[in-house]
N, C-alpha and C positions, 0 to 999 in steps of 0.2 A: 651342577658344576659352577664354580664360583670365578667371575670375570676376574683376570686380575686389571691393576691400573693399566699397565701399559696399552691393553686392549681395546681401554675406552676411550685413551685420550690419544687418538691417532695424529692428531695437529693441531697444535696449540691455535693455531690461526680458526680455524673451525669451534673451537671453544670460546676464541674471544666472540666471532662473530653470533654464537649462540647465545652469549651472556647478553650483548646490546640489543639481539632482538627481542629476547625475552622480557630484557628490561623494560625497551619501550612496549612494547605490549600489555605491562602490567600496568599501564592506568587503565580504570574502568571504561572509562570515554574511548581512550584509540582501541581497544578491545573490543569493544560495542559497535565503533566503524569498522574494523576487521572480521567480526562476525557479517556484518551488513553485507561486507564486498563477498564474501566467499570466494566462487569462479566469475563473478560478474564485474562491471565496468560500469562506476558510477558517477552522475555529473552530480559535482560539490553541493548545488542547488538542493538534488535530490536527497544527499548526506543528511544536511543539514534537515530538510522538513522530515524525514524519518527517524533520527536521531533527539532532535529537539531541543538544539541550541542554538546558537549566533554564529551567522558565518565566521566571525573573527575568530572564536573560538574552534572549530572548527577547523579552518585554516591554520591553525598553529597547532592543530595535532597532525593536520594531514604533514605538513613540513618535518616534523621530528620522522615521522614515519617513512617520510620520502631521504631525509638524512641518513636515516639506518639502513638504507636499502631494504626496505619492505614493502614501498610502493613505488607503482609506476606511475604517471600519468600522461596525458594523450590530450591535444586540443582540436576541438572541431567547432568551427564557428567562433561565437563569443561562450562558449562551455568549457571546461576542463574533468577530464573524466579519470578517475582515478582506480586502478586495481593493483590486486596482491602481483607483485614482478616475482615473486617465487614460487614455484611448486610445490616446496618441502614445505613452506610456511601454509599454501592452501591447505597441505595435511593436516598442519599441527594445528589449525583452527576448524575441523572437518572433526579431529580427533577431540580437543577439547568441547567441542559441541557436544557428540557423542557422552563421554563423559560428564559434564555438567550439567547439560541443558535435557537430558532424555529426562523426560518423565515416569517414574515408576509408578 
């Protein structure tokens, strides 16, 4: 049975906000920190020495990401901790894992 359009593009609003986050997702860098976070809560610190670049750098992906509405983050102390604010996006990187990363 073949989808017609009307059925997939239920809200335009919903497609915009599908394009930006897809968009920002496709650098290899903020990609690489959204795989890191998964379901977890991560302080910037920790980003940065498992990913293995420069805070600054760093911080300027986290921002885009927090712009798009794809992250949250949370302050405790002198730390700032940052994870996925969506659930639909945990999937869609749970799913692209699957996808990508499985080893055959």
């Amino acid at each position: 049975m073949d989808a017609k359009i009307e059925d997939i593009l239920y809200d335009e609003n919903d497609i915009a906000k599908a394009a930006r986050c897809l968009k920002a997702m496709s650098h290899p860098l903020r990609l690489k920190i959204l795989c890191l976070l998964g379901k977890n809560s991560i302080s910037v610190q920790d980003i940065v020495e498992q990913v293995g670049t420069s805070q600054s750098n760093i911080s300027q992906h986290l921002s885009i990401l927090r712009e798009k509405n794809i992250l949250g983050s949370k302050k405790e102390a002198n730390r700032v901790y940052y994870y996925i604010d969506d659930e639909r996006m945990i999937l869609l990187i749970e799913m692209m894992r699957d996808v990508f990363c499985s080893k055959h």
